[in-house]
Each structure stands twice: as structure tokens, then as C-alpha cells.
N, C-alpha and C positions, 0 to 999 in steps of 0.2 A: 529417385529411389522408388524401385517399386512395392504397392501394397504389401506384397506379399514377404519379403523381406522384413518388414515395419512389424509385423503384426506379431513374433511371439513377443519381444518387448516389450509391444502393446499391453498387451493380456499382462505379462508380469507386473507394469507398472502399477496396472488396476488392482490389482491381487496388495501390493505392497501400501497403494494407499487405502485401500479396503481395511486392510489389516491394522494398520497408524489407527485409523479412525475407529475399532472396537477394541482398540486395546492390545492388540499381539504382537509379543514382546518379540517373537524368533523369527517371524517374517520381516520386516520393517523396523526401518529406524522411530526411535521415540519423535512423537513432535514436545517433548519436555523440554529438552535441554537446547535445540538451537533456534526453533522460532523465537522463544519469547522474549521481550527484554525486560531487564528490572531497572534499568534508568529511568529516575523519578521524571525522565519529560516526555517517559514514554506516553504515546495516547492512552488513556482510560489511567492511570495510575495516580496525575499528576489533576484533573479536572474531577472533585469529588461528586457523587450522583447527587442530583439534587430534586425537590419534590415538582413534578409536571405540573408544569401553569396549564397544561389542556387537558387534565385528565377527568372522571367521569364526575358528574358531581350527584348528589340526590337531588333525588325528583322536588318538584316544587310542593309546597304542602298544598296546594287547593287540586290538585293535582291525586294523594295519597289518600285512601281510606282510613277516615278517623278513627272508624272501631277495629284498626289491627291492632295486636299489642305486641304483636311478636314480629322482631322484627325483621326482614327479608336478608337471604343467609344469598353467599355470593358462592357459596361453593369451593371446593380445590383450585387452588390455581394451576392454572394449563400446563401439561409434559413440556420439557425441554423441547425443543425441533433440531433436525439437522437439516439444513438444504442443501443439496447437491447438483450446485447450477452448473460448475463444466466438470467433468466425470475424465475426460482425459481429450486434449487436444493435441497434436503437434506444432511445435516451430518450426520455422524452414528459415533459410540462408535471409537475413536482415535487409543484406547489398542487393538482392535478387528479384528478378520479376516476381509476381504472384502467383503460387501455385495455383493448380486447379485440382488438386485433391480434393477428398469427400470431406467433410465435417459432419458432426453428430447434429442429430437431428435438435432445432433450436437453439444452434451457435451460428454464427457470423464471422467469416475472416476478412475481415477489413485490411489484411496485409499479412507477412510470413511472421509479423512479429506482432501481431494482434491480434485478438478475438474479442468476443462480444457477444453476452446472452441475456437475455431478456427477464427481470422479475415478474414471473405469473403472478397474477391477483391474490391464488390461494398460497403462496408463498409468501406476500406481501402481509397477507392475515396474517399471521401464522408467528409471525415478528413479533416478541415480547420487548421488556427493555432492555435485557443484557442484547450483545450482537459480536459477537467474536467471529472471526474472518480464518481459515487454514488454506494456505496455499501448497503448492505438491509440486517440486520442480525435478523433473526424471533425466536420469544422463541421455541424450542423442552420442551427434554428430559435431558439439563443441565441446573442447576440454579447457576455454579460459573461462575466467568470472567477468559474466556478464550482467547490467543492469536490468533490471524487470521491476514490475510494479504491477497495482489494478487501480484502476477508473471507475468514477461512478456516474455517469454519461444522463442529464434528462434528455429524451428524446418525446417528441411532441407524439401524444397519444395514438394507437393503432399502426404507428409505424413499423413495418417490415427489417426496415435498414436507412441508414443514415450515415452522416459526415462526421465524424468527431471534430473535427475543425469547426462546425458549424451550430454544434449545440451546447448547451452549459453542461460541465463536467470539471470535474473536483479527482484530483488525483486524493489517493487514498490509504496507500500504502508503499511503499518501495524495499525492495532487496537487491542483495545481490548474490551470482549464484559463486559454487562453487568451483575451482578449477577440477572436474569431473572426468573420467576415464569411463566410457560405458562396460566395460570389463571389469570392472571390480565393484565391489562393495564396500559401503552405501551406495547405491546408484538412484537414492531419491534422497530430496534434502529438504524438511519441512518447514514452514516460517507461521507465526501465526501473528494476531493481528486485534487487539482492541479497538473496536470502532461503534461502539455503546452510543459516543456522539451524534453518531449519523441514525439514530433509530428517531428523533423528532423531523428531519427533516422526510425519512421514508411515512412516517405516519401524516404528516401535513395533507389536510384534507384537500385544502385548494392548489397543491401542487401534485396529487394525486389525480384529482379533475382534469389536470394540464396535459401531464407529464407520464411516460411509464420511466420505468427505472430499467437502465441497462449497467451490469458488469462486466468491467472489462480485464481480462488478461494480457499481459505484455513480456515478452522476454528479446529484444534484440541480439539474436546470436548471426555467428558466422562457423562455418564448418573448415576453414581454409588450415589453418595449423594442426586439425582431427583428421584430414583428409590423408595426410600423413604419417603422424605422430598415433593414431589410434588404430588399432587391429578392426579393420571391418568396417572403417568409415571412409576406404578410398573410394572416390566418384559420388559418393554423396551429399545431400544437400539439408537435410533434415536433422536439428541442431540440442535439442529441449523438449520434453513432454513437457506440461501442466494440466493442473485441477485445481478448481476452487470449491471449498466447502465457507456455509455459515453456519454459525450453532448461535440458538436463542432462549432464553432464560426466563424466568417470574423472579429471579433468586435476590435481585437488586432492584432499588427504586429507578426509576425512570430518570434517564435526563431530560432537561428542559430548557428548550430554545425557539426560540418565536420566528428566527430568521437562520440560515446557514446560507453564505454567500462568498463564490471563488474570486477571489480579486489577482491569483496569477493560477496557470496550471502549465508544468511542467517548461517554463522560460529560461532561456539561455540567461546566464549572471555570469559575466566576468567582466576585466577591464581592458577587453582590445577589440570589443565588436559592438556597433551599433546598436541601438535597441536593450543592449545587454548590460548596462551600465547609463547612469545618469552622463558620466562625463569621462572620456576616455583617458584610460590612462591610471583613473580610480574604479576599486572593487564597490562600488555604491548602488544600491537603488531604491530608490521610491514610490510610492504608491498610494494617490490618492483614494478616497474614500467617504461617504455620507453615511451617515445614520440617519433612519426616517422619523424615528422619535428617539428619547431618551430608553437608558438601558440600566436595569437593576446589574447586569452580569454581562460581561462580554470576554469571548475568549477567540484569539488566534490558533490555527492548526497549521504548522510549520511545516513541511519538509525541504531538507537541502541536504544535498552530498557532494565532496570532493573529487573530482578525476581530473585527470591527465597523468598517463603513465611515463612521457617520456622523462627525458632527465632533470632532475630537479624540482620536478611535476609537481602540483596541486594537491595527486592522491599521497604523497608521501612526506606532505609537512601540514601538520596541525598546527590551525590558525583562529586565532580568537572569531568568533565571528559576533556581531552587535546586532540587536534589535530597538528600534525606537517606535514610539506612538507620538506624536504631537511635541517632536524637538525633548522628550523625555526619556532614557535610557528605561528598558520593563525586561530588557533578557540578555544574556551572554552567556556565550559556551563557545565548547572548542570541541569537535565534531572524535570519536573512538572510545574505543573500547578498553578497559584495563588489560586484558589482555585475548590477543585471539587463538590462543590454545584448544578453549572447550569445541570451537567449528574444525579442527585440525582431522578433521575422522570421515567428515565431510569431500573433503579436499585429495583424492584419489589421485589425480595426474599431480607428477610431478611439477614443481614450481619455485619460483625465487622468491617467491612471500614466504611460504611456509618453511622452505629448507628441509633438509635429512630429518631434525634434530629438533625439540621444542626450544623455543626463544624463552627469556626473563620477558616479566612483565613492564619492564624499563627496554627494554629492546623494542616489543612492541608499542608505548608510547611513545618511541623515538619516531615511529615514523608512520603508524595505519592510522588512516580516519574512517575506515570500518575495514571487515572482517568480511571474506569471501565465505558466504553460505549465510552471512546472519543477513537480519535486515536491516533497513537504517530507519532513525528516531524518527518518529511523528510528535512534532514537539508540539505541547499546549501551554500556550499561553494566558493567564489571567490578567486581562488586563481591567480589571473591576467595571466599577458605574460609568459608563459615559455619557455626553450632552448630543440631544439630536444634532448634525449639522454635520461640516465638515473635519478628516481626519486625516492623518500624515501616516504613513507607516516607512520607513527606511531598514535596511538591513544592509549592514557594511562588514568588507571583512576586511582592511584595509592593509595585513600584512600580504595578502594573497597579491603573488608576482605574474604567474601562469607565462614560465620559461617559453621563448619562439614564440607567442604568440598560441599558444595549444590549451586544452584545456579547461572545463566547465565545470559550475556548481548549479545544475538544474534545480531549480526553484520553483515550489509550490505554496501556494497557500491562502488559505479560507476563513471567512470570518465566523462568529455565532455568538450569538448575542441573545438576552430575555429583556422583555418590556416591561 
């Protein structure tokens, strides 16, 4: 596709999330109503803030002049920020070589379905304790629900560009989009994102010493069925716009965590592939783990979602899914929504999820383990005080069939812990 084609949707897209972002109601869809979730295991909701083990302390008294009496004032706490680390990228065809289109200046395409930009230092300041995440997903060139997600990548300081294969990286949040028509309206769908947890491990000073911090963008599309099926996407290859915004706060106390450590990111889980399962044949796996000392607090940060769309599939039957610590049951849930009506306004092309017609809320638990255009759970777990040493984590879903042999629950997840 050439630039010049690309470029008024360009500009509108920016215009649209420009507008999200101050507020304007007749431009732009709200980000109110479909980013956020209220499930109690969403991130930031279910892990309450607690008071920072590193936070400043007073000066030492030999230190202080004896004859002050008044005592030193700290001032206003700092404006909110908004940081505006990708402003607008493209997707391109998932199956496809890599383009060699332009990217903005201080992004990275690591592939048609990734990106990747860099947190500057004064951005890095700039980070109070709240940390909320807005993502901006713009109709292309696919009209199915696609998964996406963002990454939080350490990359060894002063680097240019890097492997994600090759560095420590924590996924972070995950969506999916909506089935989209770029001819109609909404043609952006917003998602947002509590990620307050991850503001100890950005401020850690000796992994700041290390490490720069890189965000990553992801949306795997294909343009194959829009090529088609959508007016002005024939021969086309270019699938999804995105943007990532962060917004940062004083408004809440600080969390606090001494260590934030990935023990999987983004792993195959199911029970008919290799690597993907402790033992073939069962939805199981495990995952060892150490503590270096003991821990007043520790908590897990979960994600997994259900697919396989063919028949019988994975995405269309909610299934208990188990979590364990140490041969001990600490979580269980079964993956959807009460109902996915409210994302229905989202969802422009036609489709056999949504139907003409809205669904009962019993219809819908009959069979979505999410909702095209919302996001999926960031589950936090509390798993209280634990003994430095070795640990067990297992996660079973043990009704999960995954007809023909098809079918995944990609698995993420992170630990964090206070000493």
C-alpha cells in the first residue's frame, strides 16, 4: 500500500485519539466504557496500594540544624503527566515479510506485528505512583478480532535495538480487537489498563543502572478476509493502527515491591504440544521458582486467554481454570464476561459473535471467554508471607479439550514480592 493512500486515515486516527485523550465527546469514542474492567481480579483493583519500603526518609539528625524550628515544607505535589510514547504506528499483514516502511521517529519495528519505543530518562522522572496505560486500536485492513497486547522489554542500557527473544520482558497487558469495518463508525476502540504495580520496579535504582525500559506494542492481524469483504482494502496489506499513552498521578500511595520477576511470557498452554503442558494429553503446567529471602507480601500477576475458533474450540467453552502455590489451591475462575453487549458499538463488520440482534446475558455465558474490543483480565494474585527458598506454581484447566488438536491459552506471568 502506498504512503499516500495511508495518510488521510493517518491524520484522522490522531485527530480521534487526540480528542479521547482531552475529553471530546463528538469526535471520538469514550475510553470510559470499553477499556476498563471492574472485575475484582483486575490489575490495580484487587492488589490494594500499599506504603513504599523505598521511599524518602528524613535526613539524619547529625545531619539537620539544631536551631531550625520550623519545619521544611515539601511543597505541592507534582501535575499529573501524560506520556505519549507511540502517537500512531501501523500494522501490517502478521503472515508477511517485513515491511520497510517509515516509522516515527523513536519507534522500532521489530516485525508487521510489533513495535517498540524506548522510555527517555525525563519520562522515566516524571513517573509518580499511580501508572495507568491507554492503548488506541484504529480500523486498517482487518475486519476480524484480533489478539494484541504490550510488553515491558529490559534492554541492556544505551541500546539502539534489540531481540525480544533475548532480553527479560514481562507482558503487561492483553486485548482483543474488535471485528472492525474501516468505513464506519467507531473506527478506534480504546482499552485502558492499571499497571500502578509496575511503577517499583521502573523506579528501582539498580535496575535503572542496568537496564532502559522499552514499550512494546503488538497486534497480529491479517488483511486476507478485508481484502475482500471491505470497500478499499483490495490488494492491501496494512491491517491496525495503534497508540500508546501513560498517565501518572501523586493522587495514591505508592506500591511496594522489592523484586518483580517473569517466570513465563506469553507460552504456549495446552494439552497436545510439547513444552505446552507438563504431560500430554493434560491441560497442566508448572513452574518452579526461588525466593532469595523471605517475603512480608507476595503477589502473582496472571494473564491467560482462551482460543481456538474452530468447532468445539477452546474460545467457546468456559472452563474452570485452577491456580496453585506449593501443592496449595490460592485462585480459581472461569475466564468472561456477564455480558458482551456494552463492546457491541465497537464491533462494525458484520459477524457470528455478535449477531443482528443483542444476546441475553445467559446466552452470552453460554459461550464467550471474552468480548471482541475489551481487554482480558490481568489477574493479581495474593499470595501472602512466604519462606525464602523453593516454590511450586501450577495452573490447570483440566476440563479444556482443544478439539483436532487446535487451539491455545497463552500464558503469562510474573512475580512480586516485599521483604
Amino acid at each position: 500500500m502506498s504512503t499516500l493512500s495511508l495518510t488521510p486515515r493517518a491524520c484522522l486516527f490522531t485527530l480521534l485519539v487526540a480528542a479521547a485523550c482531552s475529553g471530546g465527546a463528538d469526535t471520538g469514542p469514550s475510553t470510559t466504557d470499553a477499556g476498563s474492567s471492574t472485575d475484582a481480579e483486575t490489575a490495580g483493583t484487587s492488589a490494594a496500594a500499599s506504603t513504599s519500603a523505598g521511599s524518602t526518609t528524613s535526613a539524619d539528625a547529625s545531619d539537620t540544624d539544631t536551631d531550625t524550628t520550623e519545619p521544611e515544607t515539601t511543597g505541592p505535589p507534582p501535575e499529573p503527566v501524560e506520556l505519549e510514547l507511540i502517537k500512531q504506528v501501523v500494522f501490517y499483514d502478521g503472515y508477511a515479510g517485513t515491511v520497510d516502511e517509515p516509522v516515527p521517529d523513536g519507534i522500532i519495528r521489530h516485525s508487521n506485528a510489533l513495535y517498540a519505543t524506548k522510555l527517555e530518562d525525563g519520562e522515566l522522572e516524571s513517573i509518580q505512583n499511580t501508572l495507568d496505560m491507554r492503548v488506541y486500536i484504529g480500523a486498517l485492513c482487518d475486519n476480524y478480532d484480533r489478539i494484541g497486547g504490550v510488553f515491558l522489554s529490559l534492554v541492556p542500557k544505551g541500546a539502539d535495538t534489540y531481540a525480544p527473544a533475548e532480553v527479560t520482558r514481562y507482558e503487561i497487558a492483553r486485548f482483543i480487537t474488535p471485528f472492525m469495518d474501516m468505513n464506519k463508525k467507531p473506527d478506534v476502540v480504546p482499552y485502558s489498563f492499571d499497571i500502578a504495580n509496575l511503577v517499583p520496579l521502573l523506579k528501582d535504582a539498580a535496575v535503572q543502572a542496568e537496564y532502559d525500559f522499552w514499550f512494546e506494542l503488538s497486534v497480529f492481524g491479517v488483511p486476507y478476509a478485508a481484502n475482500t469483504e471491505v470497500a478499499g482494502c483490495a490488494g492491501r496489506n496494512d491491517v491496525f493502527l495503534g497508540a500508546l499513552y501513560l498517565d501518572s498521578s501523586s493522587d495514591l500511595e505508592p506500591q511496594a515491591f522489592d523484586f518483580t520477576t517473569p517466570l513465563a511470557t506469553y507460552e504456549a498452554f495446552n494439552n497436545y504440544q510439547e513444552g505446552a503442558t507438563d504431560e500430554l494429553g493434560v491441560t497442566r503446567k508448572t513452574i518452579e521458582f526461588s525466593l532469595d529471602a523471605d517475603t512480608v507480601e507476595t503477589q502473582l500477576v496472571l494473564i491467560t486467554s482462551n482460543h481456538g475458533a474452530n468447532q468445539g474450540g477452546e474460545e467457546y467453552n468456559r472452563r474452570e481454570h485452577y491456580v496453585g502455590i506449593d501443592n496449595k489451591l490460592v485462585h480459581q475462575y472461569k475466564p468472561g464476561r456477564d455480558s458482551c453487549e456494552p463492546w457491541r458499538m465497537y464491533n462494525t463488520q458484520g459477524n457470528g459473535i455478535y449477531g443482528p440482534s443483542p444476546k441475553s446475558d445467559a446466552a452470552w455465558q453460554s459461550f464467550s471467554n471474552w468480548c471482541p474490543g475489551d481487554v482480558i483480565d490481568t489477574r493479581i494474585i495474593s499470595i501472602g508471607p512466604r519462606d525464602a527458598g523453593p516454590h511450586t506454581f501450577v495452573i490447570e484447566v483440566p476440563d479444556a479439550q482443544f478439539v483436532g488438536g487446535e487451539g491455545n491459552i497463552p500464558f503469562s506471568l510474573y512475580l512480586q514480592g516485599r521483604e
